[in-house]
C-alpha positions as semicolon CSV with decimal commas, in nm:
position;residue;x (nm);y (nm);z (nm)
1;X;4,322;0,270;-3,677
2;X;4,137;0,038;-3,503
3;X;3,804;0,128;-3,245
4;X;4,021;0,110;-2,919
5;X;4,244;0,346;-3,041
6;X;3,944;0,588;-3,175
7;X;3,787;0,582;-2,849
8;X;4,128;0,625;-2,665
9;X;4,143;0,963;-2,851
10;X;3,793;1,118;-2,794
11;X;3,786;1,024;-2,429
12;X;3,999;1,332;-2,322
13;X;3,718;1,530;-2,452
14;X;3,473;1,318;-2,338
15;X;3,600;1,348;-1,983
16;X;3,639;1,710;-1,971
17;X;3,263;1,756;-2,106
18;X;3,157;1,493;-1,855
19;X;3,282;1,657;-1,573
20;X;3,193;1,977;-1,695
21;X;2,827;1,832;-1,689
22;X;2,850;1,658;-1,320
23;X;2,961;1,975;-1,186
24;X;2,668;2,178;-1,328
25;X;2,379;2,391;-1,119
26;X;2,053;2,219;-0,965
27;X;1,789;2,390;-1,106
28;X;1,490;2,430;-0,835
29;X;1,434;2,409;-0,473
30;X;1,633;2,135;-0,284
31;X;1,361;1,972;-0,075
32;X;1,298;2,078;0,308
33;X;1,003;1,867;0,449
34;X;0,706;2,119;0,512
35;X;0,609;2,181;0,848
36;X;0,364;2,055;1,065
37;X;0,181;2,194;1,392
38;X;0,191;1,867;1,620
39;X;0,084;1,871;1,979
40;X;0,260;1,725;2,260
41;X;0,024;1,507;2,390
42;X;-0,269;1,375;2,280
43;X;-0,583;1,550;2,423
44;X;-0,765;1,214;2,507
45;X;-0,455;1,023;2,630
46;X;-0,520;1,126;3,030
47;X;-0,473;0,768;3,178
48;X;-0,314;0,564;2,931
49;X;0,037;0,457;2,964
50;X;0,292;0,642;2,789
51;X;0,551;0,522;2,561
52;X;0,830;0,547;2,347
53;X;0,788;0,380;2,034
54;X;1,094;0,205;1,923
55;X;1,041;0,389;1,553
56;X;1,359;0,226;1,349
57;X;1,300;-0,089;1,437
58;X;1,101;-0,375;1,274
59;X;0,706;-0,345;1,396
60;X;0,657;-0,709;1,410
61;X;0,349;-0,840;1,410
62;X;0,104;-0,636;1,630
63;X;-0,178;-0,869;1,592
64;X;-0,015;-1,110;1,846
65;X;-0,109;-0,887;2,162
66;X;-0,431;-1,054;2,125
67;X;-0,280;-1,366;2,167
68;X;-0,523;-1,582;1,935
69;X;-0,328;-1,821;1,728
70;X;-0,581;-1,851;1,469
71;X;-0,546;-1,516;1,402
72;X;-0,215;-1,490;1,391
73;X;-0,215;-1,787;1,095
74;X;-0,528;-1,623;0,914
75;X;-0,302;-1,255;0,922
76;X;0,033;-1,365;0,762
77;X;-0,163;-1,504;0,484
78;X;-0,222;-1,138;0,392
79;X;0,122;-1,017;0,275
80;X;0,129;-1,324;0,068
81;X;-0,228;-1,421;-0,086
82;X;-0,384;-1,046;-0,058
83;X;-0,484;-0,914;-0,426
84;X;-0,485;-0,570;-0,309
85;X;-0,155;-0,581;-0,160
86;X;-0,028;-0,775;-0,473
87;X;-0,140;-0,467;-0,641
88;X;0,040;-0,252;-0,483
89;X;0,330;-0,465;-0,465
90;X;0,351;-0,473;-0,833
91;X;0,328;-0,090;-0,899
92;X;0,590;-0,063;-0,629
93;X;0,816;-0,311;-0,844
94;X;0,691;-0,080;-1,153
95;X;0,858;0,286;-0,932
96;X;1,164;0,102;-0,923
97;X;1,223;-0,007;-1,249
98;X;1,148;0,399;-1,338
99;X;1,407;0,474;-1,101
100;X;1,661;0,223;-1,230
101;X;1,581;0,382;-1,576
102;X;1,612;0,736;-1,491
103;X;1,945;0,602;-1,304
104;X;2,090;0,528;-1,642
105;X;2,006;0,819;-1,762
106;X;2,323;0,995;-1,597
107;X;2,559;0,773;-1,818
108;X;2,670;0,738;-2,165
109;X;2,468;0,487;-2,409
110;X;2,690;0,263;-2,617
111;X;2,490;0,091;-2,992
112;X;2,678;-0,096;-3,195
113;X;2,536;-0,243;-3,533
114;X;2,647;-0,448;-3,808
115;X;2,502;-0,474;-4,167
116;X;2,498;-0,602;-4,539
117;X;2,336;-0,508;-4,864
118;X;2,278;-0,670;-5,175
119;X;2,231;-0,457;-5,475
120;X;2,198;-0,553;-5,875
121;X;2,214;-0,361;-6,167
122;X;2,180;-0,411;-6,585
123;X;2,518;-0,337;-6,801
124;X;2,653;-0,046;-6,783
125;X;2,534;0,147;-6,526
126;X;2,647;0,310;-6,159
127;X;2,493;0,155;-5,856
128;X;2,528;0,390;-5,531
129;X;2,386;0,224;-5,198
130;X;2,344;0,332;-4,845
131;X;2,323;0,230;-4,499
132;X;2,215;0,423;-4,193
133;X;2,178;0,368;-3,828
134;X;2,040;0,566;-3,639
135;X;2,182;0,514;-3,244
136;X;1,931;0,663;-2,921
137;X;1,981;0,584;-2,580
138;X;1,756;0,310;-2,435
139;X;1,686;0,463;-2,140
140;X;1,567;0,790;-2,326
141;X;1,860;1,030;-2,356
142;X;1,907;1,249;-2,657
143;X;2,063;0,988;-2,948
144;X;2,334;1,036;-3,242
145;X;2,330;0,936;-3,598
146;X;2,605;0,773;-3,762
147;X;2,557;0,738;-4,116
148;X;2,787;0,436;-4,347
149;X;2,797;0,531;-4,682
150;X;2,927;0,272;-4,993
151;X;2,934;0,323;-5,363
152;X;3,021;0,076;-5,574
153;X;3,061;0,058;-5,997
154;X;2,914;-0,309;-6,134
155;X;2,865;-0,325;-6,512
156;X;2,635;-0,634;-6,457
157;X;2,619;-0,868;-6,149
158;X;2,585;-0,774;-5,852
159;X;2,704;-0,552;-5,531
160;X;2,802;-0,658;-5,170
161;X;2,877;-0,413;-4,886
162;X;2,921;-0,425;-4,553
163;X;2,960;-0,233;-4,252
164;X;2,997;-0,251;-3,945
165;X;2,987;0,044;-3,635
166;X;2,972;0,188;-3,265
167;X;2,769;0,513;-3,168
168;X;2,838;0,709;-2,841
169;X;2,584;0,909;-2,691
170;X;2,541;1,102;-2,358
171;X;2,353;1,354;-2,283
172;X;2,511;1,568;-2,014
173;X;2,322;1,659;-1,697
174;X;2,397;2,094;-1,716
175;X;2,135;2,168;-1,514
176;X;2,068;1,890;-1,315
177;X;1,730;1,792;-1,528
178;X;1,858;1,416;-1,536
179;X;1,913;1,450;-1,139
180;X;1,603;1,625;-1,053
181;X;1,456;1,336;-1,245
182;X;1,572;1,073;-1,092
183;X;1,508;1,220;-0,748
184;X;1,158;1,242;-0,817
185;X;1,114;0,872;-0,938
186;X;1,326;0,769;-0,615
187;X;1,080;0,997;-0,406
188;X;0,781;0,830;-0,625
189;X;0,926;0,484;-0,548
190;X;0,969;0,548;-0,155
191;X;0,594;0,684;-0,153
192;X;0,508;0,349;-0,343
193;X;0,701;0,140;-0,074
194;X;0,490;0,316;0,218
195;X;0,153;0,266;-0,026
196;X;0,244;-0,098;-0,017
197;X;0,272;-0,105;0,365
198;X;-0,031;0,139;0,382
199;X;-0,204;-0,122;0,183
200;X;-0,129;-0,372;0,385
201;X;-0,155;-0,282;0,716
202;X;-0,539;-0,172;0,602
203;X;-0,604;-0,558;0,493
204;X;-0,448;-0,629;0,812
205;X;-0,687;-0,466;0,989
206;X;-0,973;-0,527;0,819
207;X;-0,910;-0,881;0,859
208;X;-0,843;-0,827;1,221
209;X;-1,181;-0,662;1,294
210;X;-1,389;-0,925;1,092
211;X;-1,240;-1,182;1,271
212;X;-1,344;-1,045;1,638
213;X;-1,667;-0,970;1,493
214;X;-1,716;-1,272;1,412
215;X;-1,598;-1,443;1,730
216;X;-1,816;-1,221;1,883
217;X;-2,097;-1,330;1,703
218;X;-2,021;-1,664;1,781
219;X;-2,061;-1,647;2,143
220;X;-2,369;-1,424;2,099
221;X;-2,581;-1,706;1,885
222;X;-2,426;-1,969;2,158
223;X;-2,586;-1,757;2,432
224;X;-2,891;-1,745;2,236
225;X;-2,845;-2,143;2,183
226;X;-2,794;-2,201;2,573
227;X;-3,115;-1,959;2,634
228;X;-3,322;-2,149;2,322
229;X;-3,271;-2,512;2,533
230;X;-3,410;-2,298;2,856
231;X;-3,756;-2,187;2,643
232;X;-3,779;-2,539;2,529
233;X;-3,834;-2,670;2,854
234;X;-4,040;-2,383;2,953
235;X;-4,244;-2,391;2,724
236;X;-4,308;-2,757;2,774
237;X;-4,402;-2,728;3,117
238;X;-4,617;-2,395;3,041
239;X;-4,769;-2,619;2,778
240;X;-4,822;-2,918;3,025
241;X;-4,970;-2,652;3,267
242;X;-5,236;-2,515;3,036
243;X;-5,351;-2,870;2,910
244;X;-5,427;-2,921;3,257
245;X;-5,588;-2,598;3,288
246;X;-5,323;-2,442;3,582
247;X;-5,246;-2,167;3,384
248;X;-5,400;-1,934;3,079
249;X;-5,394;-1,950;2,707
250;X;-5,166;-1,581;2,743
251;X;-4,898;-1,748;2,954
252;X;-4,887;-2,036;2,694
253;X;-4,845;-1,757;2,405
254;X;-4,597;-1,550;2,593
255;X;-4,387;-1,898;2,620
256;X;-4,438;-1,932;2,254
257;X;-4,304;-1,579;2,203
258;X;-4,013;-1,577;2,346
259;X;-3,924;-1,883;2,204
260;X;-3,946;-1,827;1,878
261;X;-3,826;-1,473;1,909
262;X;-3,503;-1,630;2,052
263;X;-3,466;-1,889;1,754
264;X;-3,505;-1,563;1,485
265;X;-3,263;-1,384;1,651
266;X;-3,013;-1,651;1,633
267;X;-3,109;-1,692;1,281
268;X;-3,034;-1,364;1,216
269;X;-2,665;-1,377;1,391
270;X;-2,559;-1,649;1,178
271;X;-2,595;-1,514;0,818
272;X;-2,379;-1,205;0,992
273;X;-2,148;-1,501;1,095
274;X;-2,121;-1,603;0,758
275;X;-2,082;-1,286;0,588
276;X;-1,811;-1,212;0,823
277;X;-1,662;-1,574;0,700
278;X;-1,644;-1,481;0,327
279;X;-1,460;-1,131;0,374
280;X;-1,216;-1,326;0,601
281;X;-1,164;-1,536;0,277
282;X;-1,154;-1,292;0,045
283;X;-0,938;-1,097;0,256
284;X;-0,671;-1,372;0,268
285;X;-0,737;-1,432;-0,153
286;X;-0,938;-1,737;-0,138
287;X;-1,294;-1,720;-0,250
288;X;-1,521;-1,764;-0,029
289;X;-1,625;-2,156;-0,081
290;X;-1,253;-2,269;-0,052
291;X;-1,260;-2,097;0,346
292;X;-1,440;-2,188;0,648
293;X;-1,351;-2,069;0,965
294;X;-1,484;-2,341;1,242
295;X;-1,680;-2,179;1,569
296;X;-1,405;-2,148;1,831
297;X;-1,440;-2,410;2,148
298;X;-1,398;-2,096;2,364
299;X;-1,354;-1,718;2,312
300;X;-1,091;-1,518;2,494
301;X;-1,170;-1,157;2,483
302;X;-0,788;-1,008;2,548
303;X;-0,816;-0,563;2,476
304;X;-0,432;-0,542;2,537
305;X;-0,268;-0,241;2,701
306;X;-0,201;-0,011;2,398
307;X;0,056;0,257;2,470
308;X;-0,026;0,578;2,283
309;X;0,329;0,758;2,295
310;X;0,379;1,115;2,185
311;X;0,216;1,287;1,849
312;X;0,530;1,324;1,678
313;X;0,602;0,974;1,606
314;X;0,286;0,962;1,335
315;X;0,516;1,077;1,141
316;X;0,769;0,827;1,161
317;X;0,535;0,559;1,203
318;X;0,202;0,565;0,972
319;X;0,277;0,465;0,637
320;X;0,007;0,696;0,463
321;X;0,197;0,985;0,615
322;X;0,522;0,918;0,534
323;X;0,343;0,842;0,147
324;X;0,254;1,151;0,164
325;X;0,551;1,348;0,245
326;X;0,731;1,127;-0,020
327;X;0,494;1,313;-0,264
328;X;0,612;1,643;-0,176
329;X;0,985;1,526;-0,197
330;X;0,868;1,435;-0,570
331;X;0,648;1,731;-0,670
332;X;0,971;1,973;-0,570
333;X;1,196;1,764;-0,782
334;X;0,936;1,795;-1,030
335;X;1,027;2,166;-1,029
336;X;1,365;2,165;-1,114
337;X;1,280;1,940;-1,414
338;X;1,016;2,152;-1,550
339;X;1,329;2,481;-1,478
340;X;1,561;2,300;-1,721
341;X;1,322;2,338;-2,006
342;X;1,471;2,698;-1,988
343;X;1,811;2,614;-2,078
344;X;2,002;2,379;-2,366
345;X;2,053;2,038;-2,363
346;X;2,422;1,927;-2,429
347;X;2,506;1,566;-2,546
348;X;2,811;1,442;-2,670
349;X;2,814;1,165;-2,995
350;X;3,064;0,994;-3,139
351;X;2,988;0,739;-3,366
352;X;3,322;0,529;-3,554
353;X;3,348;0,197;-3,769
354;X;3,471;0,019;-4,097
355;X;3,240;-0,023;-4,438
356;X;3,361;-0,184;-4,752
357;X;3,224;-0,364;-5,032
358;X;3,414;-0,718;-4,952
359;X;3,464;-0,931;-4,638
360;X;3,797;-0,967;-4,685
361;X;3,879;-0,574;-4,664
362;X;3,620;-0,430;-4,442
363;X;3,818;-0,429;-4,128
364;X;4,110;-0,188;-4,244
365;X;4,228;0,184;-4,222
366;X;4,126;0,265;-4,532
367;X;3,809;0,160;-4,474
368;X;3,764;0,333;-4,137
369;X;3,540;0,602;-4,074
370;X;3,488;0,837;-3,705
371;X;3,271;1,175;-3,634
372;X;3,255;1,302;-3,299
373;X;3,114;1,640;-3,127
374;X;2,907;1,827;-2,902
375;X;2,550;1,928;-2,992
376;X;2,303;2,172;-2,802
377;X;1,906;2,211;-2,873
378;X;1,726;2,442;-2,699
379;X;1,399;2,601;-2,713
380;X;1,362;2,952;-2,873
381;X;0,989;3,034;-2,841
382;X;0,722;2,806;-2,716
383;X;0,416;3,070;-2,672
384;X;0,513;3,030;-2,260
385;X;0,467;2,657;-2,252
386;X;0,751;2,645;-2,029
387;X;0,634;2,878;-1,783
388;X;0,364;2,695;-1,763
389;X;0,479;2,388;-1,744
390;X;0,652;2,525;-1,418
391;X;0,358;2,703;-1,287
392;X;0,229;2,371;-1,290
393;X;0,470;2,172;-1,114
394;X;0,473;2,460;-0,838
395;X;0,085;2,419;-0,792
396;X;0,110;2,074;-0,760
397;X;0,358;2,103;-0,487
398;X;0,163;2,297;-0,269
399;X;-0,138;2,071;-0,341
400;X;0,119;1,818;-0,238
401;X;0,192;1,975;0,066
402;X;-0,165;2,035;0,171
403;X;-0,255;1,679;0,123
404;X;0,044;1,557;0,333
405;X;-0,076;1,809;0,627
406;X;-0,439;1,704;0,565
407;X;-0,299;1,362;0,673
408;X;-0,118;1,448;0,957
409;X;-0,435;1,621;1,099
410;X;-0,637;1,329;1,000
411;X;-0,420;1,087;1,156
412;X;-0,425;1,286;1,465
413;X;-0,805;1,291;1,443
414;X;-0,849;0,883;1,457
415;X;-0,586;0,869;1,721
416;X;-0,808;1,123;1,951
417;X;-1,132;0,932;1,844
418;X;-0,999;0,600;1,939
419;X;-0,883;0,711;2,283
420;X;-1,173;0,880;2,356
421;X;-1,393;0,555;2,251
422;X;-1,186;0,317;2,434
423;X;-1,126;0,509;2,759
424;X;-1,545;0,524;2,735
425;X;-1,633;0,167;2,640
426;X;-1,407;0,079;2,960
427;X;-1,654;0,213;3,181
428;X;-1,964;0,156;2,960
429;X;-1,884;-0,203;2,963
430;X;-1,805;-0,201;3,364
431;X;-2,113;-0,068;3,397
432;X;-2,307;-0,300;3,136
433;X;-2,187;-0,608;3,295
434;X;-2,302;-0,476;3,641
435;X;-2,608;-0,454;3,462
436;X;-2,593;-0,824;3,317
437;X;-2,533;-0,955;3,676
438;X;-2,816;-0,772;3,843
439;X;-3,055;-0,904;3,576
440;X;-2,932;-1,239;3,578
441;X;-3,000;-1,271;3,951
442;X;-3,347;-1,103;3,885
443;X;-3,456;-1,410;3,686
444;X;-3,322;-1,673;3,910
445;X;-3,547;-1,460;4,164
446;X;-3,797;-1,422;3,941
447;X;-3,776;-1,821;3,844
448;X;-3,832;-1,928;4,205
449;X;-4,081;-1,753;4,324
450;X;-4,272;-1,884;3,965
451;X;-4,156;-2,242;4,085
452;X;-4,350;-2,154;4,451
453;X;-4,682;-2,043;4,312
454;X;-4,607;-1,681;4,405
455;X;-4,584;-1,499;4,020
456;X;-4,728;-1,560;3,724
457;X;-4,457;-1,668;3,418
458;X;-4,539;-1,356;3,207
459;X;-4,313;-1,214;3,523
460;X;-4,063;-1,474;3,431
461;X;-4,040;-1,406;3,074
462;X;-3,982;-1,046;3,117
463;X;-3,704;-1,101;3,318
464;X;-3,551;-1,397;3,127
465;X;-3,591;-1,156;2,821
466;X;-3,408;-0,858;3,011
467;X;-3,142;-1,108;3,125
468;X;-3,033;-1,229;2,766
469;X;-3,087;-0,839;2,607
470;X;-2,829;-0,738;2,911
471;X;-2,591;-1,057;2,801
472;X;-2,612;-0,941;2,444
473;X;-2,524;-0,620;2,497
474;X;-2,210;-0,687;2,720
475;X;-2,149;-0,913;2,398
476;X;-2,170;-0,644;2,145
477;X;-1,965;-0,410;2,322
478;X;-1,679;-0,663;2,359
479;X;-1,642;-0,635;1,967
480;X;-1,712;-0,246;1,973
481;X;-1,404;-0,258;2,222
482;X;-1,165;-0,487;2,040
483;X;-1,260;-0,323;1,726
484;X;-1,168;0,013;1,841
485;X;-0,842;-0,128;1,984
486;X;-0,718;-0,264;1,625
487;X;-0,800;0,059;1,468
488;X;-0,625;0,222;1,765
489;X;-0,292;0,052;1,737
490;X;-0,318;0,082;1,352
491;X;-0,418;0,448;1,382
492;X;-0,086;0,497;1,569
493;X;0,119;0,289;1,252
494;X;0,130;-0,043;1,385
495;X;0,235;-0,233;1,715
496;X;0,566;-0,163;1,862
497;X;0,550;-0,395;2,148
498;X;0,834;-0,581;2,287
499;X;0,713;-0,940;2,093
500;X;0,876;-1,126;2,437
501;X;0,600;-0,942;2,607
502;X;0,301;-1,162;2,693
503;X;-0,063;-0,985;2,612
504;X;-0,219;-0,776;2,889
505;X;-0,531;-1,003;3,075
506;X;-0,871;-0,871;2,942
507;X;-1,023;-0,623;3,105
């Protein structure tokens, strides 16, 4: 009888114990997402706009509220030159390929193998040889063994046989072990997906807030530049002033001073500029030599109008979250897989073929050979390794659980400290400009009545110096605020904005 027809006659079996399997009990706890105690509203969102965040749609590319189009180049470069996110992007290729492999699982396995032996004897003696294959699925289900005996007589010479074979094996999912399986590598690869965009997003950011603090620092050490020129020619005419004995040696030193205290300061700026430059570089996957980032010609400050929207959508929307909650959905399947070590496995072999001692014959029903059957294993005593095993996979669901509403309250926690540190830096920085202005206009006061005789310039450099301190400051908390405005929008899971919508005007 030839294969086809073997086959033809085991698959009524086959089918009944297949379907038999398919329609078997799920062993542990189909999975319920664990509750979470979200508020309404966020506590320090009095005064910002509300929203609804479009959640199933694409997030775009939040970055673009600011409206800088270097930035916009420097942060696209991220998804594709990032090591970190290349990291994850490969372990994220690595959960699917487990799921694909615990997919194939669920069906049969199919071997087929084909062999010859060459055997001698002396004179007058019996030569028996064997051939075995063993046959195991490749994906890891329980395997059959077909075994192709020969025996041949040769007085002297020697002995050819051949054989050739297919193997059958599938283990049957009874208790839904296989299915449990592969919906925890499923719920492993989904968690990997939302590490990738977790991992990204962070890079994002990171990059994000270098680059303002850098563009910051770039129009603090050009304020400092604009202010150096100034004490130049102060100091000249302070200088000219002494030599002619119109003013004292102190006035001359306090010129030097402040000088020279301006140049340091600048100094000190730049090798912060340039720090800022290589983890820009880095951050994009290009060392730090191969990157420079040229001072901008002028610095926009745009803090667009972020729209916090309700608590709830954290969940939808921050990728650590929903990592997290895909590790519960895995540590409950995890639970039904370690249940099934309680029960027998089934798997169904059948294993047929030809073996004969010449070419010319192998291939015939006399020469045929089939086996097929059902076999169970199951664990009799195991000292309570099973329990355990179970006990474990329960503990490490609700350590799964309590890490996933860890997040959620941490999440919540940077969304309240962001609003509270914008909403504040608003007025601070109203306030600390208000500040700048008055002491600006002190030193032009200050300047003239030094030009008329009626002050002495010590006056003049205090007020110069409390002029540029003010300027600085208003500086500094420019990049505070855009800083906290990144980590706001990424706090909430990313920009949602309508990308046709032009940035809000700075504040």
């Amino acid at each position: 009888m030839a294969l086809p027809s073997l086959f033809l006659r085991i698959r009524p079996l086959t089918l009944a114990l297949t379907l038999g399997g398919l329609s078997g009990c799920m062993l542990g706890p189909d999975y319920q997402r664990p509750a979470v105690s979200m508020p309404v509203d966020y506590k320090e969102a009095a005064g910002w706009k509300a929203a609804t965040p479009r959640d199933g749609e694409a997030r775009g590319d939040w970055w673009r509220v600011y409206g800088d189009a270097r930035l916009d180049a420097l942060l696209v470069q991220v998804e594709v030159s990032n090591q970190n996110v290349a990291q994850y992007l490969a372990q994220y290729a690595q959960a699917l390929a487990l799921t694909g492999q615990s997919r194939a699982d669920l069906f049969p396995s199919l071997r087929g193998s084909a062999g010859m032996t060459r055997s001698g004897s002396g004179g007058g003696t019996y030569l028996t040889s064997s051939t075995g294959s063993s046959t195991s699925s490749a994906t890891g289900s329980s395997g059959s063994e077909g075994v192709t005996q020969s025996s041949s007589r040769s007085v002297s010479g020697i002995s050819d046989n051949y054989s050739a074979q297919l193997s059958l094996s599938w283990e049957l999912d009874l208790w839904g072990k296989l299915r449990r399986t592969l919906e925890e590598d499923r719920a492993s690869a989904e968690a990997s997906a939302a590490e990738l965009a977790d991992a990204t997003l962070s890079a994002q950011s990171s990059l994000a807030q270098n680059y303002f603090q850098l563009r910051v620092l770039d129009e603090r050490i050009r304020l400092y530049d604009i202010n150096i020129r100034s004490y130049e020619r102060y100091l000249r005419v302070v200088r000219d002033q002494y030599e002619e004995g119109q003013t004292s040696r102190a006035t001359l030193a306090q010129a030097e001073t402040q000088l020279e205290s301006a140049r340091a300061s600048s100094l000190d700026l730049r090798w912060q500029r340039a720090q800022y430059e290589h983890a820009i570089a880095i951050l994009i996957g290009k060392a730090p030599a191969e990157f420079s980032l040229p001072v901008a010609e002028r610095f926009e400050q745009r803090i667009p109008e972020t729209s916090a929207g309700v608590a709830s959508s954290l969940l939808e929307r921050r990728p650590d979250i929903a990592a997290a909650e895909r590790d519960v959905a895995a540590a409950n399947a995890a639970i039904g897989v370690a249940k099934s070590g309680y029960f027998p496995d089934l798997t169904l072999s059948a294993s047929g073929g030809f073996q004969d001692s010449g070419t010319k014959k192998l291939f015939t029903v006399a020469n045929r050979f089939w086996s097929i059957g059902p076999s169970f294993s199951q664990t009799l005593f195991d000292f309570g390794s099973t329990r355990a095993e179970v006990a474990q996979a329960r503990a490490s669901y609700d350590a799964a659980v309590a890490t996933y509403r860890q997040t959620v309250l941490d999440a919540l926690g940077e969304v309240e400290d962001y609003l509270v540190e914008l909403r504040t830096l608003e007025t601070e920085l109203a306030a600390r400009r208000r500040a700048a202005d008055a002491a600006r206009e002190s030193e032009r006061v200050t300047y003239d009545q030094y030009e008329e005789g009626m002050i002495d310039y010590l006056d003049v450099a205090t007020t110069q110096n409390t002029s540029l301190s003010e300027q600085q400051s208003v500086l500094q908390l420019v990049g505070t605020q855009l800083v906290a405005s990144v980590q706001l929008i990424v706090a909430l899971g990313g920009g949602w904005q309508n990308e046709t919508e032009a940035p809000a005007t700075a504040r």
